[in-house]
FIMAR-677691 format. One line per field, with one value per residue (C-alpha): residue number from 1; x, y, z; residue in three letters; chain. Coordinates in steps of 0.001 Angstrom, whole numbers, plus 500000, padded with zeros to 6 digits. Layout:
pos	NUM ...
X	X ...
Y	Y ...
Z	Z ...
code	ALA ...
unit	A ...
***
This chain:
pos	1 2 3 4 5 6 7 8 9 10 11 12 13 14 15 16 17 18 19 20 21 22 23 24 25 26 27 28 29 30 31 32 33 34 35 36 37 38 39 40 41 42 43 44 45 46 47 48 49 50 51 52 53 54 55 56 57 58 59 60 61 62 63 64 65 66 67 68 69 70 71 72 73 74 75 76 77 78 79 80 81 82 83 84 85 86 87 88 89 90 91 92 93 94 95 96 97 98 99 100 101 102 103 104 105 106 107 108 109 110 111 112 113 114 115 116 117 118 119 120 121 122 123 124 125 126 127 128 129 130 131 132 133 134 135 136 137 138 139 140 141 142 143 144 145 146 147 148 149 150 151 152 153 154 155 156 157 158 159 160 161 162 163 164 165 166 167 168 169 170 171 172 173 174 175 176 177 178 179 180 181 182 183 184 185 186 187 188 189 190 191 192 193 194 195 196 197 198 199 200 201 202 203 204 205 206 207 208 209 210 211 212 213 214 215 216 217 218 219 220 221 222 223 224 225 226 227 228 229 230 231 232 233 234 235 236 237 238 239 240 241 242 243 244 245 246 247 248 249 250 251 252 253 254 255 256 257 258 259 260 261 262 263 264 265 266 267 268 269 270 271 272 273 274 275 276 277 278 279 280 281 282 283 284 285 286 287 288 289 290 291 292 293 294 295 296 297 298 299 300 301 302 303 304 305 306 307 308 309 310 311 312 313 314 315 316 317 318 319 320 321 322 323 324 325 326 327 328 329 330 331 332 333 334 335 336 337 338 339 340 341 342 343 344 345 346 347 348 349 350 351 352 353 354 355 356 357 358 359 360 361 362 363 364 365
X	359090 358194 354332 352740 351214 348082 347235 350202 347368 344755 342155 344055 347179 345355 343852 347173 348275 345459 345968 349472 348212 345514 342796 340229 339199 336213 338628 340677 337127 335906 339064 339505 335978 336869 339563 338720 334656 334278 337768 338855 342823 342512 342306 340100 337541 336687 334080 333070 336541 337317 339391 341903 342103 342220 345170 347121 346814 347846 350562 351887 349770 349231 346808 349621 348614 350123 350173 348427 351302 349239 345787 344256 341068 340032 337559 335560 336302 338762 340782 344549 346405 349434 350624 353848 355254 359288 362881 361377 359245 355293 352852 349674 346202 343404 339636 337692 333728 331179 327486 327062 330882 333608 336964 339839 343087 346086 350060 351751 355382 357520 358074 358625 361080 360136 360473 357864 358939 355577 354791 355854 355717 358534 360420 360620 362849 362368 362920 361043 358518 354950 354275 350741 350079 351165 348882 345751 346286 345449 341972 341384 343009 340267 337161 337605 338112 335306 333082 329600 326300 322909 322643 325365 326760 330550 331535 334501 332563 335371 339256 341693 345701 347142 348562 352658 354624 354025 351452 352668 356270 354663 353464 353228 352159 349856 348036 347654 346267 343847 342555 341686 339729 337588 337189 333771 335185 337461 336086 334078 334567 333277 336279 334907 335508 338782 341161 345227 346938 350073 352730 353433 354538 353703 354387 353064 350086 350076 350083 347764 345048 344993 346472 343701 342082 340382 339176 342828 344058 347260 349274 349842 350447 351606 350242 353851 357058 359144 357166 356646 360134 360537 357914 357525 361159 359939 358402 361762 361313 358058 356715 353793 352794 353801 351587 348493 348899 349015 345903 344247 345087 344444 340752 340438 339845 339148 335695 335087 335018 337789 340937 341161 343843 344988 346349 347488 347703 351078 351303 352827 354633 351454 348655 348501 345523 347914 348561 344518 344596 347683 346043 342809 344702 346748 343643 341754 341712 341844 338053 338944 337867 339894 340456 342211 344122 345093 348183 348413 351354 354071 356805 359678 357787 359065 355182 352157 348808 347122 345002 341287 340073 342981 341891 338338 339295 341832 338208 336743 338603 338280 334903 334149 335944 333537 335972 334355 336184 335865 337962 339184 337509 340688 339983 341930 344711 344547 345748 348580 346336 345841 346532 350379 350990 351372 354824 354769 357610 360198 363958 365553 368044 368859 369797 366761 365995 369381 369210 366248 367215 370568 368290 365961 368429 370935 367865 367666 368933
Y	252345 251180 250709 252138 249958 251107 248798 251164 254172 254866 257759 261229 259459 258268 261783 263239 260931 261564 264891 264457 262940 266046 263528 264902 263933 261619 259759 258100 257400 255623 253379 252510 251557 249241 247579 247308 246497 245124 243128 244316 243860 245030 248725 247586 245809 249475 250204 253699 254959 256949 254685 257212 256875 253699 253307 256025 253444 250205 251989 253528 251659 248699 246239 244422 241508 238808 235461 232242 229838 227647 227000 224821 224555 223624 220582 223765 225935 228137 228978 229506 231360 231315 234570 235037 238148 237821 236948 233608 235048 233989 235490 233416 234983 233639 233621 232690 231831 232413 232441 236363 237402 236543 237546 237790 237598 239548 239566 242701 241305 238474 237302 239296 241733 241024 237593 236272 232989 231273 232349 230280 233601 234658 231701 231869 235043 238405 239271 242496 245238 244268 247233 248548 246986 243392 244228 245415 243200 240188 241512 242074 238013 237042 239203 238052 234359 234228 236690 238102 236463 236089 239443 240989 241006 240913 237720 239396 241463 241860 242382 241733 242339 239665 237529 237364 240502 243417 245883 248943 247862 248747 251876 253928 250660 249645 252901 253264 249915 250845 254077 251602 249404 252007 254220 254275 253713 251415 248315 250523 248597 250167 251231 249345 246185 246477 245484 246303 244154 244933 243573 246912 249875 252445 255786 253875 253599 257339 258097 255577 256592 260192 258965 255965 255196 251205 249036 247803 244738 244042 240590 241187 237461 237910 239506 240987 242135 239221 237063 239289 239981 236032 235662 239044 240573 244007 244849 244922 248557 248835 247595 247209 250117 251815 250105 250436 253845 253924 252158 254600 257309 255508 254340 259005 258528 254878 253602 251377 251679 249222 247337 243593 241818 238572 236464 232511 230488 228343 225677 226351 229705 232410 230625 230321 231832 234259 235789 235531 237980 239940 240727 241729 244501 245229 246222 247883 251546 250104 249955 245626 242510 239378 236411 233749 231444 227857 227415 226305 223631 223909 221861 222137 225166 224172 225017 223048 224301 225167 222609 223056 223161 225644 227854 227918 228659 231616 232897 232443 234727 237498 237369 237250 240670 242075 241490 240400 237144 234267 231544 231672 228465 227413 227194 225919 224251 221241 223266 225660 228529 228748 232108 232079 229376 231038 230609 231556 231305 233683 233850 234745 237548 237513 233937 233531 230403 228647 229792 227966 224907 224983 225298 222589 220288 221415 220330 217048 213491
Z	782926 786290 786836 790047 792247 792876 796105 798121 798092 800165 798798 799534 798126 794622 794401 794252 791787 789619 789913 788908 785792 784893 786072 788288 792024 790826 788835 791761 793542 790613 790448 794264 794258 790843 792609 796065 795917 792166 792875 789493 788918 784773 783843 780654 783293 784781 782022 782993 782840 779226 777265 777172 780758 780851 778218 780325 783949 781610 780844 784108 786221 787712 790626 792054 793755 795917 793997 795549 797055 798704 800708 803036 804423 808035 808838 811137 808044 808554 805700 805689 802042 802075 799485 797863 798777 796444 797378 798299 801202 802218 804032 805681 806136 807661 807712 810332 809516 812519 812456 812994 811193 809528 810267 808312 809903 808414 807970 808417 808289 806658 810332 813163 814379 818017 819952 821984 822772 822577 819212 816080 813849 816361 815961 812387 812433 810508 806772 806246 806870 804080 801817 802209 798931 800398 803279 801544 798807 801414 801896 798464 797539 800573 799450 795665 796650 799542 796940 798502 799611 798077 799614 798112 801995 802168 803821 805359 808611 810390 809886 812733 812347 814219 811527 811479 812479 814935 813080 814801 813753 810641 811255 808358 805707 808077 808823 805015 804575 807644 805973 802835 804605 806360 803423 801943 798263 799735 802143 803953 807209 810541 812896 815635 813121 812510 815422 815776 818102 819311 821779 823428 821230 823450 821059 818097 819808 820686 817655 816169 818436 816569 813135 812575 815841 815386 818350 819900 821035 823496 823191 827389 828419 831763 834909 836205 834723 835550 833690 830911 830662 829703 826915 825809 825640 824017 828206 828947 827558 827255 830846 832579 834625 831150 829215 831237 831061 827446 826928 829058 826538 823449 825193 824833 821149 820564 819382 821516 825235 826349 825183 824737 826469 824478 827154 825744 828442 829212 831977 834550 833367 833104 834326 838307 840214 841547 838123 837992 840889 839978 836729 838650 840302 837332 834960 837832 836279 832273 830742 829230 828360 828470 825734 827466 825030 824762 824283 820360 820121 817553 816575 819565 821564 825130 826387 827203 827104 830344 831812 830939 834876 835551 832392 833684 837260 836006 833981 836714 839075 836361 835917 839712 839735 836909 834230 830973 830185 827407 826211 822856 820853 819266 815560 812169 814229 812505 809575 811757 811325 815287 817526 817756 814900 811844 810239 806447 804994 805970 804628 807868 808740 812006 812513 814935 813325 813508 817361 818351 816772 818310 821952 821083 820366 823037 825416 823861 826123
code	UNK UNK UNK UNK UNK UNK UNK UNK UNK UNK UNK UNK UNK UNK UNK UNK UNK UNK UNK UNK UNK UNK UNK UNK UNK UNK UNK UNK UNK UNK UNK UNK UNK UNK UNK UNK UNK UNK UNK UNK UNK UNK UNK UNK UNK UNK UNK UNK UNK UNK UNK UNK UNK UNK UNK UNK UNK UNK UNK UNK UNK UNK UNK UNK UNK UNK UNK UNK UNK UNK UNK UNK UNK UNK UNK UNK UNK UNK UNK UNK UNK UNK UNK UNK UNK UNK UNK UNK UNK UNK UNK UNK UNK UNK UNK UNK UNK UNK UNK UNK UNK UNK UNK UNK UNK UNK UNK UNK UNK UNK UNK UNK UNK UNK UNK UNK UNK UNK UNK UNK UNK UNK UNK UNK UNK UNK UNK UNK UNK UNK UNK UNK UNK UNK UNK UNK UNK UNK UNK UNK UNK UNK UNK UNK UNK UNK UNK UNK UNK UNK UNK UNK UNK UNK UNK UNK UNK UNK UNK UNK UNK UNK UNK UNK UNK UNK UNK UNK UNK UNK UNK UNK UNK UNK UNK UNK UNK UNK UNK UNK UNK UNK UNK UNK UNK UNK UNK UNK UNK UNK UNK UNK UNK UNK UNK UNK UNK UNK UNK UNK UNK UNK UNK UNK UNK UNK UNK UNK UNK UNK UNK UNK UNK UNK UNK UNK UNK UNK UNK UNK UNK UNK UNK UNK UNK UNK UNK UNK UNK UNK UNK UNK UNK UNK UNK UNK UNK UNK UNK UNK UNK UNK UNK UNK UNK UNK UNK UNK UNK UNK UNK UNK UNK UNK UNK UNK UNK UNK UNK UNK UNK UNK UNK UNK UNK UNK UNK UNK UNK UNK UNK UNK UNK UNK UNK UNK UNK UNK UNK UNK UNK UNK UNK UNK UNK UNK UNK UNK UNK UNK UNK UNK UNK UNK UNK UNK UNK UNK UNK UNK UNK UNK UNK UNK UNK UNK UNK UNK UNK UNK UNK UNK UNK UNK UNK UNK UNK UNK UNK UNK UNK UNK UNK UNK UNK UNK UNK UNK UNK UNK UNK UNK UNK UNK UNK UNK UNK UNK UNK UNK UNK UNK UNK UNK UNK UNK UNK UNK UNK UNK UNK UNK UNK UNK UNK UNK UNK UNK UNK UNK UNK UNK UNK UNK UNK
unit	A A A A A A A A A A A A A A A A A A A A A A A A A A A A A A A A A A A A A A A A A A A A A A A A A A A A A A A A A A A A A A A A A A A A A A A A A A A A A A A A A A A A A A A A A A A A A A A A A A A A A A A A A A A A A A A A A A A A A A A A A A A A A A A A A A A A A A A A A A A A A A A A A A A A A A A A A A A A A A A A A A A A A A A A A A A A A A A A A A A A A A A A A A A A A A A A A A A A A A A A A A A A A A A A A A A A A A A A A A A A A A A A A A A A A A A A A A A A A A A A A A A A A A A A A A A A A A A A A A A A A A A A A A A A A A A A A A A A A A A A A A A A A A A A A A A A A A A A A A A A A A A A A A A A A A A A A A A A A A A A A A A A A A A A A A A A A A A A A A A A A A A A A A A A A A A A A A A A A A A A A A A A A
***
């Protein structure tokens, strides 16, 4: 008999499958709260469960979790997990320590269907959509490794998807996996905590603003269409003018008051004045705020990060327009767990890898 994976259900989901057992509604509250605040993985653990109860979920039941592969930890501590996710496939995750948060970066893919040409997650082809189980299941391996403060304060404040993969991709294992962490049983996480990023799925994020609407996040990149056509391929279809408009309607429902546009900066490609200004007029009637991006090297990229005076003088021209604008402090690179570096380990099928390598060394003397 195959045991049910109880990380694949968010609240309305375990109800029903309580239900489906003759157990009442309380039950499946009492049980997410076991495994997603007391980190408990073992039936037997959840002590005010009837033993019956708990002999009926050991035997149909289970707390699947993604096995530790590796991990490495940052000298400005950030640390990088890499979580074993089958078939030979790995998944990294990321937490990022600050004074007044901490933010846990998250996978929603083994790789990436799209190909953004300045992203090593790209470059390391696509296997397969993460089940919401694999997704959830990284915030659970984080929060019982990182544990709580003196306080009994969660160290993890903040969740962000932007680890490898598009989330919206993703859409249904990633919504469920959303409605986890802001459930009250579940993480109880504040939707203006947890971020989606996304390259530019416009009727995913349609309906995400009215499925699971969370603060929102756009990999933009370029201030025109040409250019994004180059390093994000996905505007081909999804382009600018289109996009704007989208994040105008998703800003109806969202909860907070503007989008962030994630913008790494490449030498000589994104980062002219001009694209300063174009983006300036671009934005004009989008409520934003702008995190400008070193460039975070990886083996045979083809980019170069932006010079820091021309980063600073592209922030400048933004903020001179009233656009709120920082620079991304580029953490945990020493460790590849950078914006744009994370590569897991992904057993490719669409050849993307075997492509690059044929261009890198096709540009070599």
């Amino acid at each position: 008999m195959n045991k049910t994976n109880l990380l694949d259900y968010d609240l309305p989901a375990l109800t029903d499958h309580f239900a489906q057992m003759g157990e009442k509604p309380f039950r499946a509250r009492q049980v997410m709260r076991w495994i997603h605040q007391g980190g408990a993985s073992d039936f037997d653990a959840m002590t005010d469960l009837a033993k019956s109860l708990r002999a009926k979920l050991q035997q149909r039941a289970e707390v699947g979790i993604p096995a530790l592969m590796a991990a490495q930890a940052s000298k400005d501590g950030t640390r990088k997990w890499l979580l074993d996710v089958g078939t030979g496939n790995g998944v990294e995750t990321v937490f990022i320590p600050e004074s007044e948060r901490g933010t846990l970066c998250i996978s929603s893919q083994v790789g990436c269907a799209l190909e953004c040409t300045f992203c090593s997650t790209g470059r390391q082809g696509f296997n397969r959509n993460l089940s919401a189980a694999e997704i959830i299941g990284q915030l659970w391996w984080a929060n019982k490794a990182l544990g709580v403060t003196p306080k009994n304060e969660r160290v993890i404040s903040n969740v962000v998807m932007m680890g490898m993969g598009e989330p919206l991709a993703n859409y249904d294992n990633v919504v469920t996996a959303l409605s986890v962490m802001l459930d009250d049983h579940g993480y109880g996480l504040s939707r203006r905590r947890v971020t989606v990023s996304t390259s530019g799925m416009i009727p995913q994020m349609d309906r995400l603003k009215d499925d699971m609407p969370v603060a929102l996040a756009v990999s933009l990149h370029a201030s025109n269409d040409a250019v994004r056509d180059e390093i994000v391929p996905l505007n081909k279809k999804y382009p600018l003018k289109e996009l704007m408009a989208a994040c105008q309607r998703y800003l109806a429902k969202a909860p907070r008051d503007f989008v962030t546009f994630e913008y790494v900066m490449l030498d000589g490609v994104n980062d002219r004045l001009q694209h300063a200004r174009e983006l300036v007029a671009l934005v004009k009637d989008t409520p934003c705020k702008f995190n400008l991006i070193p460039f975070n090297p990886f083996p045979n990229s083809g980019y170069a990060r932006s010079k820091r005076e021309q980063i600073h003088a592209f922030r400048d021209i933004l903020a001179e327009a009233g656009l709120v604008t920082t620079v991304r402090k580029t953490r945990g690179d020493d460790i590849d767990a950078a914006c744009g570096q994370l590569a897991g380990q992904v057993k490719d099928k669409t050849k993307r890898q075997a492509k690059w390598q044929q261009i890198y060394l096709a540009q070599q003397p």
